[in-house]
mmCIF file of the C-alpha atoms, coordinates in Angstrom:
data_MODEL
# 
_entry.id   MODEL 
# 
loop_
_atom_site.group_PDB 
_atom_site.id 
_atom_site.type_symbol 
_atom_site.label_atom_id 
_atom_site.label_alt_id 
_atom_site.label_comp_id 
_atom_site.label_asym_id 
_atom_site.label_entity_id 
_atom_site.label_seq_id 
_atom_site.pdbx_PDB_ins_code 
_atom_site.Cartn_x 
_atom_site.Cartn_y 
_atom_site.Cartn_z 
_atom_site.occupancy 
_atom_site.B_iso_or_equiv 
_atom_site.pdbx_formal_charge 
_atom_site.auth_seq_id 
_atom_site.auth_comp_id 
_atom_site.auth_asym_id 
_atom_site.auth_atom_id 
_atom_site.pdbx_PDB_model_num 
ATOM 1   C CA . UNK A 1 1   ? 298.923 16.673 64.230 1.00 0.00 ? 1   UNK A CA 1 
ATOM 2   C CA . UNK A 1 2   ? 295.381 17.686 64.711 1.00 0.00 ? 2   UNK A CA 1 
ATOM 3   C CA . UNK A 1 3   ? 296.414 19.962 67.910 1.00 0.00 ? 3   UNK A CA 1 
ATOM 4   C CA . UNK A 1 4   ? 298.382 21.599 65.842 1.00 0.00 ? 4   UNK A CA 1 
ATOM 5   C CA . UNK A 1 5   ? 295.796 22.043 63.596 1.00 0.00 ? 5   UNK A CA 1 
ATOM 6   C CA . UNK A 1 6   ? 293.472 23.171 65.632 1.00 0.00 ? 6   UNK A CA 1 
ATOM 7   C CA . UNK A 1 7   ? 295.498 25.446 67.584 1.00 0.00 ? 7   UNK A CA 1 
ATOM 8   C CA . UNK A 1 8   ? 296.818 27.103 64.199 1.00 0.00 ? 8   UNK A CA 1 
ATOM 9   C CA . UNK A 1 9   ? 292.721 27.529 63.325 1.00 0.00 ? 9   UNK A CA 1 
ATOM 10  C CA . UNK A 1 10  ? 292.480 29.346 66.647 1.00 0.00 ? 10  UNK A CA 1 
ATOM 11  C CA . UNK A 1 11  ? 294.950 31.404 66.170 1.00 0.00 ? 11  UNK A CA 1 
ATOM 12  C CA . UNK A 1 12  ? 294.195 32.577 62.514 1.00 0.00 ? 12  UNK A CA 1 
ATOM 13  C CA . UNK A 1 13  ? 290.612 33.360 64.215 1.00 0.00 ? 13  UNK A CA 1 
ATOM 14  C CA . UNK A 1 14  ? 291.826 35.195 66.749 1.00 0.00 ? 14  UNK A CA 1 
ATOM 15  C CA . UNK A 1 15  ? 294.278 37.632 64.225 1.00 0.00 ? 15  UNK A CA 1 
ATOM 16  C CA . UNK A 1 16  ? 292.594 40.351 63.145 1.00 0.00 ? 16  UNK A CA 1 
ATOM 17  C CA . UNK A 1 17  ? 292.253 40.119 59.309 1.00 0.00 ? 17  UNK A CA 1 
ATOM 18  C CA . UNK A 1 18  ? 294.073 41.976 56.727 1.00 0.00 ? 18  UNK A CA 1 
ATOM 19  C CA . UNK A 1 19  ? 291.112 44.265 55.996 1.00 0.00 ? 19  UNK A CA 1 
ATOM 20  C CA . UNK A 1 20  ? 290.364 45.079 60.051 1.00 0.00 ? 20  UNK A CA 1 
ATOM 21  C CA . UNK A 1 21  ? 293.650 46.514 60.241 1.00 0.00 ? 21  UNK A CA 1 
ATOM 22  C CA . UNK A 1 22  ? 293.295 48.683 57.038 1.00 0.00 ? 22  UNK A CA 1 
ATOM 23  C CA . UNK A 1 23  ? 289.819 49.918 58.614 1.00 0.00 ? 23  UNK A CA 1 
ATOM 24  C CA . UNK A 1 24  ? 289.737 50.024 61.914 1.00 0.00 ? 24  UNK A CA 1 
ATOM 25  C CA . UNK A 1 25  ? 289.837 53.760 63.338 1.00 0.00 ? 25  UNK A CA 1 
ATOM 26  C CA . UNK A 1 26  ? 292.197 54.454 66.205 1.00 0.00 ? 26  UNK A CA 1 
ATOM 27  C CA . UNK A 1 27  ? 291.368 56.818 69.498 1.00 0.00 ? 27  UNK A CA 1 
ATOM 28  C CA . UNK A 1 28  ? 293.893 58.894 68.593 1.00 0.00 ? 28  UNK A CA 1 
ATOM 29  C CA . UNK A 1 29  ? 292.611 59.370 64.717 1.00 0.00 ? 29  UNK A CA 1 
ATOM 30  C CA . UNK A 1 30  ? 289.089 60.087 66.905 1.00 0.00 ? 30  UNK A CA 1 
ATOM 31  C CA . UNK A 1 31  ? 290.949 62.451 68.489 1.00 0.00 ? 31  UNK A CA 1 
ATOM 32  C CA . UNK A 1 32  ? 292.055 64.665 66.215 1.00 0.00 ? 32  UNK A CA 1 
ATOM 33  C CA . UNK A 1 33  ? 288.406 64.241 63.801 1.00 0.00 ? 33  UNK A CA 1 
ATOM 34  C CA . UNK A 1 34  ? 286.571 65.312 66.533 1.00 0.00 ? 34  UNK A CA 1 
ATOM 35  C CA . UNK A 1 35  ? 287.104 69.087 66.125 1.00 0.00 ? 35  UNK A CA 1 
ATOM 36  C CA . UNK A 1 36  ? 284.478 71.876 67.059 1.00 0.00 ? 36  UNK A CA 1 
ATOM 37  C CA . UNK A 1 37  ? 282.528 72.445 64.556 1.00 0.00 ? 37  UNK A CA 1 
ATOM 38  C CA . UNK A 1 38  ? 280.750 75.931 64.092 1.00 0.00 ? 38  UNK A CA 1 
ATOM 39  C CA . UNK A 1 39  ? 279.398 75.604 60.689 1.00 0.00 ? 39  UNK A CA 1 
ATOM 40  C CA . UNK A 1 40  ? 277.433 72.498 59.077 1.00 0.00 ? 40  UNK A CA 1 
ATOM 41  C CA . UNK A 1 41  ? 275.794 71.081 55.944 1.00 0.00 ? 41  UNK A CA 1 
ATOM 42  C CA . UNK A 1 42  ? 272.231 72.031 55.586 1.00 0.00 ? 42  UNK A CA 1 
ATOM 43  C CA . UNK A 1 43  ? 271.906 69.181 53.675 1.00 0.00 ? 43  UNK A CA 1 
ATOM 44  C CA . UNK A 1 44  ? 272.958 66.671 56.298 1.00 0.00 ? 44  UNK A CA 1 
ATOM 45  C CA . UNK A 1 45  ? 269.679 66.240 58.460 1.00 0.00 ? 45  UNK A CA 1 
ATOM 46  C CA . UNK A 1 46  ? 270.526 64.609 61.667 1.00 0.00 ? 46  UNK A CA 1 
ATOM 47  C CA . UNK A 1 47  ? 267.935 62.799 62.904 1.00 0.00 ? 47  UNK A CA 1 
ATOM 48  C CA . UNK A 1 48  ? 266.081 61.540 66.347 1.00 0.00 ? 48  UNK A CA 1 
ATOM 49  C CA . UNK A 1 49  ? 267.975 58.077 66.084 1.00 0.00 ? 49  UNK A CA 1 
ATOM 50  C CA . UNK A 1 50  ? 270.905 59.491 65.326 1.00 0.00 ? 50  UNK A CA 1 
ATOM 51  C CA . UNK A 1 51  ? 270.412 61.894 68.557 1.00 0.00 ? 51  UNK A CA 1 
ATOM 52  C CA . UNK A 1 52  ? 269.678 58.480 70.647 1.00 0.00 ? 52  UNK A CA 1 
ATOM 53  C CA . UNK A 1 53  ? 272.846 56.719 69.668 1.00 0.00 ? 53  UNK A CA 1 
ATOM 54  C CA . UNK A 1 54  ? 275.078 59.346 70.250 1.00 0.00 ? 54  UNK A CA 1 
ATOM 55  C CA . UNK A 1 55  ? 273.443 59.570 74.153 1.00 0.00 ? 55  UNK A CA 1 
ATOM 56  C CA . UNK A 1 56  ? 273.370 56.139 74.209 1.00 0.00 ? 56  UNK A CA 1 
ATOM 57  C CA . UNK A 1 57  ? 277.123 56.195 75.459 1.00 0.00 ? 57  UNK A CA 1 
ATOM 58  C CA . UNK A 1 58  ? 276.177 57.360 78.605 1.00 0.00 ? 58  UNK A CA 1 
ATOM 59  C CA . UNK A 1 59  ? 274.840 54.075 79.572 1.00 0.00 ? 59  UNK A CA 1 
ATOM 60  C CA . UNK A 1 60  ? 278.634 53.007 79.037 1.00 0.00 ? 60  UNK A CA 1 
ATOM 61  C CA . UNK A 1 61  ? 280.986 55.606 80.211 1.00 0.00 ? 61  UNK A CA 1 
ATOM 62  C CA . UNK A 1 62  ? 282.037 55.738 83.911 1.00 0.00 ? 62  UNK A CA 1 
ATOM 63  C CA . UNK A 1 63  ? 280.447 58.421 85.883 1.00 0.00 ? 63  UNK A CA 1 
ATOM 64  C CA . UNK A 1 64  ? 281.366 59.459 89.817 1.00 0.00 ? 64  UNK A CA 1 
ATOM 65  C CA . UNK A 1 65  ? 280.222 57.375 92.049 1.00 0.00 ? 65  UNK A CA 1 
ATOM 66  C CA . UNK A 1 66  ? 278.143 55.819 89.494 1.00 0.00 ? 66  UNK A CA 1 
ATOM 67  C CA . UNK A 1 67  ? 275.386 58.186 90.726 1.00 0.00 ? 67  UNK A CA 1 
ATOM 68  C CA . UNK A 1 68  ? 274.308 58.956 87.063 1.00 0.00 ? 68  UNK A CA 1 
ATOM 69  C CA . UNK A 1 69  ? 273.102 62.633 87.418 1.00 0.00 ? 69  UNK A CA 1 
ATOM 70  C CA . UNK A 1 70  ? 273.171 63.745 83.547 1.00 0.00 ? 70  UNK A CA 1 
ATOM 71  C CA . UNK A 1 71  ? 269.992 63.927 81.966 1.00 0.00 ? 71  UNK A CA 1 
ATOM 72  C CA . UNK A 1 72  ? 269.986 64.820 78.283 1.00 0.00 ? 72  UNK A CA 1 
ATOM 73  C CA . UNK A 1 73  ? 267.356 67.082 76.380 1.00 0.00 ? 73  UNK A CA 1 
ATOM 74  C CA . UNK A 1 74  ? 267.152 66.094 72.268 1.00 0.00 ? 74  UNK A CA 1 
ATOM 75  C CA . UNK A 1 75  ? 267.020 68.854 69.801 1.00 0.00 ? 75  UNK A CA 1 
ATOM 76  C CA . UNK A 1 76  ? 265.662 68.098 66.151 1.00 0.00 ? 76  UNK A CA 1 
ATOM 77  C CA . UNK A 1 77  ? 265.170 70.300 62.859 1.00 0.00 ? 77  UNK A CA 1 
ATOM 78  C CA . UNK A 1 78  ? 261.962 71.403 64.409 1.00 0.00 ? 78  UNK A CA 1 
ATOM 79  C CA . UNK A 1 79  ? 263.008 73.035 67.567 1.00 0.00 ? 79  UNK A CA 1 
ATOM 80  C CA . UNK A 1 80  ? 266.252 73.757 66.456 1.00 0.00 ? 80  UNK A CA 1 
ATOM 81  C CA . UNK A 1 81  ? 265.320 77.635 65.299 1.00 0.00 ? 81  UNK A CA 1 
ATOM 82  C CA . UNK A 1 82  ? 263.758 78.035 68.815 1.00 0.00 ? 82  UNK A CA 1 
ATOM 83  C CA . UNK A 1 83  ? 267.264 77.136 70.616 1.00 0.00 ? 83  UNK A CA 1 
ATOM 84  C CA . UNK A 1 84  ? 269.578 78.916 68.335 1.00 0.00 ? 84  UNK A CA 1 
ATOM 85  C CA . UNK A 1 85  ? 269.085 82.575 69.406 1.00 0.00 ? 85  UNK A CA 1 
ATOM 86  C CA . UNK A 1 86  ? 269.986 81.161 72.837 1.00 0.00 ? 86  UNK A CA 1 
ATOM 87  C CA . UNK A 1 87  ? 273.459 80.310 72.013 1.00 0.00 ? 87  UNK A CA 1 
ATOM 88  C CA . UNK A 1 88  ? 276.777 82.037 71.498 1.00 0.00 ? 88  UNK A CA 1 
ATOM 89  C CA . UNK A 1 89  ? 278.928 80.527 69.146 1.00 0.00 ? 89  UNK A CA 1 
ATOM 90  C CA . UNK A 1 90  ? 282.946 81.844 68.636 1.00 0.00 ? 90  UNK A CA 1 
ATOM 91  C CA . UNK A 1 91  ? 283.562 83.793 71.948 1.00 0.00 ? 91  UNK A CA 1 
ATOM 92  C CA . UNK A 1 92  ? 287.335 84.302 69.664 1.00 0.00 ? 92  UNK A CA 1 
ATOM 93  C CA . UNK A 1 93  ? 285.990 85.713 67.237 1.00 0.00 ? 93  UNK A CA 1 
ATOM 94  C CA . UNK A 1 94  ? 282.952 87.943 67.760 1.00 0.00 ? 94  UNK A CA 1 
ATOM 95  C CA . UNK A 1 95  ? 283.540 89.994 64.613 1.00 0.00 ? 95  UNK A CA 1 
ATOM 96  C CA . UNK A 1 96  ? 282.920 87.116 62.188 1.00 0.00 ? 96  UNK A CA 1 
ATOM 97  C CA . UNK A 1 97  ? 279.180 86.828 63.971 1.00 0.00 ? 97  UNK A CA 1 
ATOM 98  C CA . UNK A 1 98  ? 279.388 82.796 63.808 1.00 0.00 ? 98  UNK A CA 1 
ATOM 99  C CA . UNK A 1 99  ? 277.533 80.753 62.571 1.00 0.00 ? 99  UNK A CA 1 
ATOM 100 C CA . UNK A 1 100 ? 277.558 81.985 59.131 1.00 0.00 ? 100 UNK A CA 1 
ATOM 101 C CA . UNK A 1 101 ? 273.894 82.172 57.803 1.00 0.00 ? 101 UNK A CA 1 
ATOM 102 C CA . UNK A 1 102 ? 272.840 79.073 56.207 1.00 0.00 ? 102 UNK A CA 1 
ATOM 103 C CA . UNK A 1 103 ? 275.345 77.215 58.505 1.00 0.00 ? 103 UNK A CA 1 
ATOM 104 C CA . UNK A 1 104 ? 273.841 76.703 61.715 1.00 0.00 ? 104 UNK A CA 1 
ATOM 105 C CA . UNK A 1 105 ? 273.462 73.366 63.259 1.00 0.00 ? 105 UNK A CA 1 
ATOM 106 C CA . UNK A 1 106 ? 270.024 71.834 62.927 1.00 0.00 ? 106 UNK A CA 1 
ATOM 107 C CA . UNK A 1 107 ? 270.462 69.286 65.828 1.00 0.00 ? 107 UNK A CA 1 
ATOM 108 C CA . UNK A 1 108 ? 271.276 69.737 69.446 1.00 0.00 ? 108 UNK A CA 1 
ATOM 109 C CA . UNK A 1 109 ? 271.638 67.780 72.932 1.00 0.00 ? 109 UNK A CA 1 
ATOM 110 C CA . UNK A 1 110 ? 270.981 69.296 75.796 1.00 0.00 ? 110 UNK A CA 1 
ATOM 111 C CA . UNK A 1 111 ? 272.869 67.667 79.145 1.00 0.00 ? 111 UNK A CA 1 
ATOM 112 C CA . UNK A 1 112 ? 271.018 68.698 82.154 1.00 0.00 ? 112 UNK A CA 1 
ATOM 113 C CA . UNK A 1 113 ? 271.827 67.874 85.455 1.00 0.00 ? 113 UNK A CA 1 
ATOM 114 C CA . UNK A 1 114 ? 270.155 66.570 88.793 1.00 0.00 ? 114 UNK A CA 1 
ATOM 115 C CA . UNK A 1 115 ? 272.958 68.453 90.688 1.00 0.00 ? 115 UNK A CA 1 
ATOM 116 C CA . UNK A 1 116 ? 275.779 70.527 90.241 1.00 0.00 ? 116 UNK A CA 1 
ATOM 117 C CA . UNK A 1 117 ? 278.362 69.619 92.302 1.00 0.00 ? 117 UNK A CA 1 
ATOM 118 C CA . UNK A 1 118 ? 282.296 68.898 91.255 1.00 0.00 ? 118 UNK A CA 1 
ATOM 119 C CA . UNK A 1 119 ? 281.541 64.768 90.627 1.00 0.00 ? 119 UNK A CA 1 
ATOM 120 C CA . UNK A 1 120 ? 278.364 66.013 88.152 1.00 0.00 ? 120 UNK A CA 1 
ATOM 121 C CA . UNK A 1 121 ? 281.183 68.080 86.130 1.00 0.00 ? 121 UNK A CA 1 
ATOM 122 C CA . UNK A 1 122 ? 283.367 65.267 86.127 1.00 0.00 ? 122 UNK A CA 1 
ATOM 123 C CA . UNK A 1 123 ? 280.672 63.356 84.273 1.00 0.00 ? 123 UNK A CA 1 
ATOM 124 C CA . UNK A 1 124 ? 280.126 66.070 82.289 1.00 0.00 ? 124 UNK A CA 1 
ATOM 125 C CA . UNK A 1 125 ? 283.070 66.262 81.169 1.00 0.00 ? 125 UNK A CA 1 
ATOM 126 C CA . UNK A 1 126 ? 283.271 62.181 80.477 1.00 0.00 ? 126 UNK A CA 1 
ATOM 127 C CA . UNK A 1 127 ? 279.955 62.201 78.709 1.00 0.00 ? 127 UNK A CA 1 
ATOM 128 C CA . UNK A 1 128 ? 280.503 65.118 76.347 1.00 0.00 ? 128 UNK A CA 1 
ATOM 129 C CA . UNK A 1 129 ? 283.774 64.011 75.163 1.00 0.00 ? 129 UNK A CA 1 
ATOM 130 C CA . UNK A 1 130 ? 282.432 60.309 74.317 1.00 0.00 ? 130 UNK A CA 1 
ATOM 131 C CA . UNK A 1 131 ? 279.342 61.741 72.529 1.00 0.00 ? 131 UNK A CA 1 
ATOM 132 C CA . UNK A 1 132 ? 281.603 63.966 70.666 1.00 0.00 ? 132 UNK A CA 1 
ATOM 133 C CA . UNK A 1 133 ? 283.639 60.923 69.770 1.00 0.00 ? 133 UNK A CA 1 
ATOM 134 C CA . UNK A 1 134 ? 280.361 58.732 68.881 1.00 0.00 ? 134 UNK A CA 1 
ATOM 135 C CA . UNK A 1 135 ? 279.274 61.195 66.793 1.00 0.00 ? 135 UNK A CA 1 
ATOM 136 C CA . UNK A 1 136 ? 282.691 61.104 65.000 1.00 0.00 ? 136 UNK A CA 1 
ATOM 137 C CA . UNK A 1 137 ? 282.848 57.986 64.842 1.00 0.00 ? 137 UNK A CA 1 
ATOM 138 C CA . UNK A 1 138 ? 279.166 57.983 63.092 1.00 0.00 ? 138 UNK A CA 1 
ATOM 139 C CA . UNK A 1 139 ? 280.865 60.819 60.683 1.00 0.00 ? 139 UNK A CA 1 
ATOM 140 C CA . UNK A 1 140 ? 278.809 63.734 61.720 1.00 0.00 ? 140 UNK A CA 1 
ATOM 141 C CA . UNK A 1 141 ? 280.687 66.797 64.343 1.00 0.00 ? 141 UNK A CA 1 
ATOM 142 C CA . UNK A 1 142 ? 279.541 68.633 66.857 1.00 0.00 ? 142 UNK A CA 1 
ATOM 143 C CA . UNK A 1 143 ? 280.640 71.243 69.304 1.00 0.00 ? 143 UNK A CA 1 
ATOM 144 C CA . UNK A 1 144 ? 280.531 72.207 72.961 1.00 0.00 ? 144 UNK A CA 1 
ATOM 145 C CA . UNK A 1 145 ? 278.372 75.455 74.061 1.00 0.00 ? 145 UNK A CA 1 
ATOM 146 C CA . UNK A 1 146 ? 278.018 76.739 77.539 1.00 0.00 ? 146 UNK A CA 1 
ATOM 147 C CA . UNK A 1 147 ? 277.745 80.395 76.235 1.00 0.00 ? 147 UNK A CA 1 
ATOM 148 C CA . UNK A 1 148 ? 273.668 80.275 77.526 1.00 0.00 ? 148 UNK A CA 1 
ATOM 149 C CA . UNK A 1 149 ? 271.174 81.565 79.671 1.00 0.00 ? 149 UNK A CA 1 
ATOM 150 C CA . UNK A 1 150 ? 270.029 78.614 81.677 1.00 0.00 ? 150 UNK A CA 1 
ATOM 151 C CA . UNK A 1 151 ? 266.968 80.298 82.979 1.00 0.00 ? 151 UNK A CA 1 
ATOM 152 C CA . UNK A 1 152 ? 265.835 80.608 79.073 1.00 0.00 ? 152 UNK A CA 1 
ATOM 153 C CA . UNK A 1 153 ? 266.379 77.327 78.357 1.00 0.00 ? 153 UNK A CA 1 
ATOM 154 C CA . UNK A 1 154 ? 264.962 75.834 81.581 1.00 0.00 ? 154 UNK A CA 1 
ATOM 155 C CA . UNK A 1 155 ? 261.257 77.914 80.222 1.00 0.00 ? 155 UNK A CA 1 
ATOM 156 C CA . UNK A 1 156 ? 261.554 77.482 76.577 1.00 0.00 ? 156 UNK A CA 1 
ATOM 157 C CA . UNK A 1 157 ? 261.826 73.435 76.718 1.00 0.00 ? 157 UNK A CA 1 
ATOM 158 C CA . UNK A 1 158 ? 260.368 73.082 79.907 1.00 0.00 ? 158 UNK A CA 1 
ATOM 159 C CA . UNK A 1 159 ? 263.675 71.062 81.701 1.00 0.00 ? 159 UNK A CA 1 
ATOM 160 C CA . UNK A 1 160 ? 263.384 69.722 85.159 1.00 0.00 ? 160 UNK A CA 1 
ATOM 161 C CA . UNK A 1 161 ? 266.659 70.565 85.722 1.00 0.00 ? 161 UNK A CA 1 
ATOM 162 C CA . UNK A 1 162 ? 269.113 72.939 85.070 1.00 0.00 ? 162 UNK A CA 1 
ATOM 163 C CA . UNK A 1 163 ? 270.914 72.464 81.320 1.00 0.00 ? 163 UNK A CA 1 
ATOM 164 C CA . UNK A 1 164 ? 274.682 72.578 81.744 1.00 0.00 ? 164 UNK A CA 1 
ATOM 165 C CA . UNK A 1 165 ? 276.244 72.279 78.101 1.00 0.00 ? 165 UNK A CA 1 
ATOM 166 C CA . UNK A 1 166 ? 274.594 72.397 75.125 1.00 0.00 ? 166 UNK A CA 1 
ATOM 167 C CA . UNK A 1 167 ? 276.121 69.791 72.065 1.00 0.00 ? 167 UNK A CA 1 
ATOM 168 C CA . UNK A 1 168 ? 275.703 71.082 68.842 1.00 0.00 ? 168 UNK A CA 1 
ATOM 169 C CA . UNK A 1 169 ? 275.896 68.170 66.263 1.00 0.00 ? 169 UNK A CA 1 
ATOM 170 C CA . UNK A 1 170 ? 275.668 68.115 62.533 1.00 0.00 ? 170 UNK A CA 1 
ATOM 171 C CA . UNK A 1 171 ? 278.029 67.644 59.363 1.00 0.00 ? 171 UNK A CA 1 
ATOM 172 C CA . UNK A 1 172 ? 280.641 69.904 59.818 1.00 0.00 ? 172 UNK A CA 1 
ATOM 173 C CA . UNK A 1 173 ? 281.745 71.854 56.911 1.00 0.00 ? 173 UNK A CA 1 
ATOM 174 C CA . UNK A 1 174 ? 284.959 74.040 58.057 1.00 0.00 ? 174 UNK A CA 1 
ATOM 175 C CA . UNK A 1 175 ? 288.970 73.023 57.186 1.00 0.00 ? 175 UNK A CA 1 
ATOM 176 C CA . UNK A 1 176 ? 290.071 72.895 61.312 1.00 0.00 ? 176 UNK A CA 1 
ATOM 177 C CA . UNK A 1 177 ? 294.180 72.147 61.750 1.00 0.00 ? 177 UNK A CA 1 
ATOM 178 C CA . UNK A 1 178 ? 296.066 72.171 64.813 1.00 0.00 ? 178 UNK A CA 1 
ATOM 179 C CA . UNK A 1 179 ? 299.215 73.998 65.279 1.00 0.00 ? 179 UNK A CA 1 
ATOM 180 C CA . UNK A 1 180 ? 301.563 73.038 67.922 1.00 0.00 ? 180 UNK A CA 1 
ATOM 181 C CA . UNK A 1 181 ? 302.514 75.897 70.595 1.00 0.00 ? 181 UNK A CA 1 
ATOM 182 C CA . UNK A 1 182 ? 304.868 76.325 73.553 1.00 0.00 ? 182 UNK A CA 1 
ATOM 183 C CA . UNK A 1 183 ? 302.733 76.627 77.118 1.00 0.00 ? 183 UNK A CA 1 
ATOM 184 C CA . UNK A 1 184 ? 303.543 80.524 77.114 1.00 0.00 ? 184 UNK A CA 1 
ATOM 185 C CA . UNK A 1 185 ? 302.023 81.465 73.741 1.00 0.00 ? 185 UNK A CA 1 
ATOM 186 C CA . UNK A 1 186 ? 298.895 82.454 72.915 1.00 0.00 ? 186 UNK A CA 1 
ATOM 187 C CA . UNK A 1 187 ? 296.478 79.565 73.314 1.00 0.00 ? 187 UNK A CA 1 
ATOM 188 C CA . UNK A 1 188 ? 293.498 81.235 71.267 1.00 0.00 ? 188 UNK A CA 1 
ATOM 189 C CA . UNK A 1 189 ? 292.063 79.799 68.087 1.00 0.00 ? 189 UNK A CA 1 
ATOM 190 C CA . UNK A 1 190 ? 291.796 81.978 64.935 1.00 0.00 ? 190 UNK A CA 1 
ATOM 191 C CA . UNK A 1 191 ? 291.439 82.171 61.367 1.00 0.00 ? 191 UNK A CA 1 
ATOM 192 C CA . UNK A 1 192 ? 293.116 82.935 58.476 1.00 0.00 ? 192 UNK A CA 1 
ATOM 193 C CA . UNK A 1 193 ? 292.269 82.622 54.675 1.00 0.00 ? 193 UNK A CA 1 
ATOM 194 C CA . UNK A 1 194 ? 289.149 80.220 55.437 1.00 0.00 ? 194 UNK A CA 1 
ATOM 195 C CA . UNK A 1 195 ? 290.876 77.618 57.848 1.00 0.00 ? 195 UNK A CA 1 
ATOM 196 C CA . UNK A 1 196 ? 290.576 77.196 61.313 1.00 0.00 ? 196 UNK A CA 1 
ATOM 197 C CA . UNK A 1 197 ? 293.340 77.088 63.501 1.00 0.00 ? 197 UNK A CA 1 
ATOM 198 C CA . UNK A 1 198 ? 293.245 75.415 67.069 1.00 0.00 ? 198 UNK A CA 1 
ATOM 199 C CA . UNK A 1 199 ? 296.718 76.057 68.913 1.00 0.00 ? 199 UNK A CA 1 
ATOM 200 C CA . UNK A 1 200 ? 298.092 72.582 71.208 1.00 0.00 ? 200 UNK A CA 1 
ATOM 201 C CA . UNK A 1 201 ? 300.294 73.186 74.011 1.00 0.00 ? 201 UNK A CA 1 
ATOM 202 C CA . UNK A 1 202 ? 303.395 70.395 73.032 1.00 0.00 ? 202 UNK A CA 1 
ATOM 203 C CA . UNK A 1 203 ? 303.894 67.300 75.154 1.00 0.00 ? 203 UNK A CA 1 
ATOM 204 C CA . UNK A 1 204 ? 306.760 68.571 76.176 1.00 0.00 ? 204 UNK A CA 1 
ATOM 205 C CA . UNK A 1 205 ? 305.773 71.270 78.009 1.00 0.00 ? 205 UNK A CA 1 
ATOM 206 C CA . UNK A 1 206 ? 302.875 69.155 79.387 1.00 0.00 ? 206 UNK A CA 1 
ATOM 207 C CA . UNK A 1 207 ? 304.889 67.263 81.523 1.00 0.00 ? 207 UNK A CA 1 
ATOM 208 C CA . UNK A 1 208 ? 305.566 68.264 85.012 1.00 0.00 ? 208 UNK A CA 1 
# 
């Protein structure tokens, strides 16, 4: 009797509880949060710590060769106005001259890197996505620019190496909804009475 009882104990400590299942967030929910933002809440100030915690995730991912070439630049309220003119946001959209004023994000990471060869894009790749994902996960946004002159940014911040994307994070503030799409359609996002709209091949025509 008291292996049983101890083994029922273990297992009802093991189970996840009624309220972990109602709470916990799933990758996939992660997923489709993390959208690109291009407008934010003012109002939201993202601070240094918050900054740190989203990097910190690059001490976790897996990186090529685990040679660990990323080096990441952090981007406050104060220098924030300094980095903005740098940046192009909504290459699909030029007319609409994005951000809109008053929207900008106030926050930025800059990932620099010690090389650039195709193992430090890999990592690039990695590290983006799972800051994006932190910072979802956290309930802020953020977005992915390489629209930038990396000779600018190299002077105006003094980097010791050469920036290759620039994370914009913040609250954002814009209605973004996927739309499902056929591989031979037009893959562009657009807009259309105030909400977002990011096309997604289907699985279907994903698979080979």
């Amino acid at each position: 009797m008291a292996d049983n009882y101890l083994e029922k104990k273990m297992e009802a400590y093991l189970a996840p509880s009624q309220t972990t299942r109602k709470t916990k967030t799933s990758l996939k929910q992660l997923l489709r949060k993390n959208r690109s933002h291009r407008g934010y809440d003012p109002k939201v100030v993202v601070r240094k710590e918050h900054l740190l915690d989203i990097v910190s995730v690059a001490t976790l991912i897996p990186q090529a060769c685990n040679q660990q070439h990323l080096r990441f630049k952090l981007i406050t309220r104060e220098q924030a106005p300094q980095l903005l003119p740098m940046l192009k946001f909504g290459a699909a959209l030029p007319e609409l001259h994005l951000p809109f004023p008053g929207t900008a994000p106030e926050a930025f990471i800059i990932i620099c890197g010690q090389s650039e060869t195709k193992l430090t894009y890999m990592d690039l790749g990695i590290a983006a996505q799972s800051m994006l994902l932190r910072a979802t996960e956290m309930g802020l946004n953020g977005i992915c620019i390489g629209a930038f002159s990396k000779e600018q940014l190299m002077e105006a911040f003094d980097l010791k190496y050469p920036p290759l994307l620039v994370l914009a994070i913040g609250k954002g503030i814009e209605d973004i909804r996927l739309t499902t799409i056929r591989s031979d359609e037009d893959h562009r996002y657009y807009r259309q009475d105030g909400i977002h709209y990011v096309p997604k091949v289907c699985l279907d025509d994903l698979l080979l």
